[in-house]
KOLKOLBA-523734 format. One record per residue (C-alpha): residue in three letters; x, y, z. Coordinates in pm, whole numbers, plus 50000, padded with zeros to 5 digits. Each point is the difference from the previous one (the first is absolute). Layout:
ALAXYZ;...
***
This chain:
UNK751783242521043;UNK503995009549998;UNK499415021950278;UNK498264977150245;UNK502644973949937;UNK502885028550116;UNK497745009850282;UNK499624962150102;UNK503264990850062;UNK501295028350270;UNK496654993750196;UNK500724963350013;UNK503365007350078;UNK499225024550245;UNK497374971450181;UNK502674973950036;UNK502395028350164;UNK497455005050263;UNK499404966550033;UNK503124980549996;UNK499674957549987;UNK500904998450376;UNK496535022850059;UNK498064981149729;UNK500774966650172;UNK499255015550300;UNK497015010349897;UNK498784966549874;UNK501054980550323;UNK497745026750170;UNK497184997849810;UNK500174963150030;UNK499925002550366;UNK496785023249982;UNK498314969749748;UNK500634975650287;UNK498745028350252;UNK496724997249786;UNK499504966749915;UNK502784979950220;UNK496844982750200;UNK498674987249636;UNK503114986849924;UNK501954983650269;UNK500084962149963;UNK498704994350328;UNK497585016650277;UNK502905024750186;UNK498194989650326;UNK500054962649932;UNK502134975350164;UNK500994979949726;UNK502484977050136;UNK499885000350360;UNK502624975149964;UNK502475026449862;UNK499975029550152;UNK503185021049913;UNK500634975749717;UNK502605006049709;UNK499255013049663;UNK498344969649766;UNK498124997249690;UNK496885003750219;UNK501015026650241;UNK502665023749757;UNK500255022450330;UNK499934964350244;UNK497395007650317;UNK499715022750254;UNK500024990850409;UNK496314986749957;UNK501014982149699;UNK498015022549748;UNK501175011149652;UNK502605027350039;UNK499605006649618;UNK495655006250108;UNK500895019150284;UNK502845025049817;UNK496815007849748;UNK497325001550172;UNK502165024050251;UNK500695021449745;UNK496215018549959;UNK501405017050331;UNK504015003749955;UNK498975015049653;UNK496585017450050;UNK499965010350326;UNK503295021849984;UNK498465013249624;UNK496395006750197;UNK501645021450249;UNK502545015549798;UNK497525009549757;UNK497425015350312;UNK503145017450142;UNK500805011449667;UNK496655017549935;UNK499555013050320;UNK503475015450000;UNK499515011549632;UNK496445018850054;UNK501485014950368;UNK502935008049864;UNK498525017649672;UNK497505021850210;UNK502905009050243;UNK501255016749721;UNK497215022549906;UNK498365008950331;UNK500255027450250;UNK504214999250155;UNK498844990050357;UNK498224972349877;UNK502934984649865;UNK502335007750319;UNK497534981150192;UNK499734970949758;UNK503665002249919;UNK501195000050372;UNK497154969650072;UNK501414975749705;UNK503195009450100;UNK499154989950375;UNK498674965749853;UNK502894993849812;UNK502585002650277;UNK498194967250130;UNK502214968449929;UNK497574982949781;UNK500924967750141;UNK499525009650312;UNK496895018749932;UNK498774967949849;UNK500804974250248;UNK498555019950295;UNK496475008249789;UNK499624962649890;UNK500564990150341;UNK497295023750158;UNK497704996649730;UNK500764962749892;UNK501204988249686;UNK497134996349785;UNK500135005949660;UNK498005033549979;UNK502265013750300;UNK503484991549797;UNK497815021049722;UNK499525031450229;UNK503414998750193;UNK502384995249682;UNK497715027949823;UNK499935024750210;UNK503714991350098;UNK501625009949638;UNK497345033449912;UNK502385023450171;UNK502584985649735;UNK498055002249702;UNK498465036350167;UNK503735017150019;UNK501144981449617;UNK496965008749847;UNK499705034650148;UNK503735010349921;UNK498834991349619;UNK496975015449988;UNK501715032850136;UNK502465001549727;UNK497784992349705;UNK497545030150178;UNK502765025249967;UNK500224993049617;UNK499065026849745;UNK496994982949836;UNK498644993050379;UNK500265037050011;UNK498565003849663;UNK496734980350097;UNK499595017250357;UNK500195032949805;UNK497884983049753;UNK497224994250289;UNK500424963250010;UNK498144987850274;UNK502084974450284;UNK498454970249841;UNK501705007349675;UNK503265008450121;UNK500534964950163;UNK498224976849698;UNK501715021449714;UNK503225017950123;UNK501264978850299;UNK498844966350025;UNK501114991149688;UNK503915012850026;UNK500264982350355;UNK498914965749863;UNK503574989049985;UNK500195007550307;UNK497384984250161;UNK501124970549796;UNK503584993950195;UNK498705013150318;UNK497004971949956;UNK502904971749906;UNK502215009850270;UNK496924996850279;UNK499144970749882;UNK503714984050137;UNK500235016050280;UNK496234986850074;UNK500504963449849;UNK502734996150211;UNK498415018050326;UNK497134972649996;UNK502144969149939;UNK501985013250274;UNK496795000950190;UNK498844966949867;UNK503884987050120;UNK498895010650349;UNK496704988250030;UNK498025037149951;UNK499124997649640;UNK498044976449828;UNK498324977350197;UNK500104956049991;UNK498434980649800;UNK500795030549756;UNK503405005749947;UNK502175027149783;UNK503784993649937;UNK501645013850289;UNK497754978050181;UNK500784965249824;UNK503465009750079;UNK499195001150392;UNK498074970150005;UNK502484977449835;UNK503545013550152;UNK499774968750234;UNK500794983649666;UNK502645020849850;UNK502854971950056;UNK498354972549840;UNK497625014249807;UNK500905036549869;UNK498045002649655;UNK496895006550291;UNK501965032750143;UNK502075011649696;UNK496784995849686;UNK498265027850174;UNK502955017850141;UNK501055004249621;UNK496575005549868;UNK500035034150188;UNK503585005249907;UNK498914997749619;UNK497065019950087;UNK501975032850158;UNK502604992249774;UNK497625000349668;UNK498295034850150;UNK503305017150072;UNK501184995349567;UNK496285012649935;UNK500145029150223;UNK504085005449876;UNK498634999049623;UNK497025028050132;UNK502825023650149;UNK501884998149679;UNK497195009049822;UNK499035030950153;UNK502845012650075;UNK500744994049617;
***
């Protein structure tokens, strides 16, 4: 009993030094945001596509409307949660598909024959010279901006990233002595990558996956600012802050609620993926 109470104390110790109250609060705000991304339609106090007081439209902040009305005279509060199933879950869908496809590329880059990973290598590198914004912008507007197209394009826009982080990882855990041990042990490939790699490059894939999802939650509301992301009567936050900039003199809760949202948002995932650095490179 006296010496799990010494060995307690460090280990709790040692879990509020990697996570620091800045990255616990940030934390919480983002999980918060991922709730509403889930259940935000369930919730809202009013239909997000509902004109509730035509009368109204870009009305202040009341006891009815904490968030006043939009330029249609709907529920900014509504629209703010219902928008956030895509400001929240599509930049953690893609992330997460770029991730994996990055991660299992990237991991089999390592073990294959060297030409094979020139030609990969030198590919994903091509790819990645790309300005993602421009990338995206020109493939939405050829291909339209439906919701499984914004899928494909913002995927297949941040592999190369997650290819060339992942890879550089999996490369130095290979070179390790007990990744030498099992080869000479006759591990097969399969074994190398569940048991040797894949589990020392999980704090890895961790920061790379919180830094994607920024760059990509604010790639789409800057789509969704310029018309090429998600489409009307849907709207995610960039968008709401479009739509109601005729407003922003008279009205500004409609522009700045969302605008600050996705501050809070990047804001909440940069303290996570801080506390996630510390960690591993502690």
């Amino acid at each position: 009993m006296t010496d799990t109470k010494i060995e307690t104390a460090p280990t709790l110790r040692r879990a509020r030094n990697r996570w620091p109250v800045l990255s616990l609060a940030g934390a919480a705000v983002f999980g918060a945001w991922v709730f509403l991304a889930l259940f935000g339609d369930l919730l809202a106090p009013y239909d997000p596509g509902e004109f509730v007081d035509s009368w109204d439209s870009l009305g202040p902040m009341s006891a009815t409307y904490p968030l006043g009305t939009d330029y249609l005279g709907r529920d900014v509060l509504s629209r703010i949660m219902s928008g956030a199933k895509y400001t929240v879950g599509l930049p953690m869908l893609t992330a997460a598909l770029a991730l994996i496809l990055g991660a299992v590329l990237g991991i089999l880059a390592t073990l294959v024959r060297p030409a094979v990973d020139t030609a990969l290598s030198w590919f994903m590198d091509t790819m990645n010279s790309l300005p993602s914004t421009i990338f995206a912008l020109v493939a939405v507007a050829g291909f339209g901006s439906s919701l499984p197209v914004l899928i494909v394009v913002i995927t297949v826009l941040y592999v190369p990233s997650a290819y060339r982080n992942i890879r550089s990882a999996a490369i130095n855990i290979s070179r390790m002595d007990y990744v030498e041990a099992a080869r000479v042990r006759g591990e097969g490939t399969a074994h190398l990558i569940r048991r040797e790699i894949l589990p020392n490059i999980v704090p890895n894939m961790l920061t790379h996956f919180g830094i994607t999802f920024i760059y990509i939650a604010l790639l789409l509301s800057g789509l969704s600012f310029l018309g090429l992301g998600i489409q009307p009567p849907e709207a995610d936050w960039g968008a709401l802050v479009a739509e109601n900039m005729v407003g922003l003199s008279y009205a500004a809760s409609a522009v700045l609620a969302p605008a600050i949202c996705l501050l809070s948002l990047t804001i909440a995932m940069t303290l996570m993926v801080d506390a996630i650095s510390h960690g591993k490179d502690g």
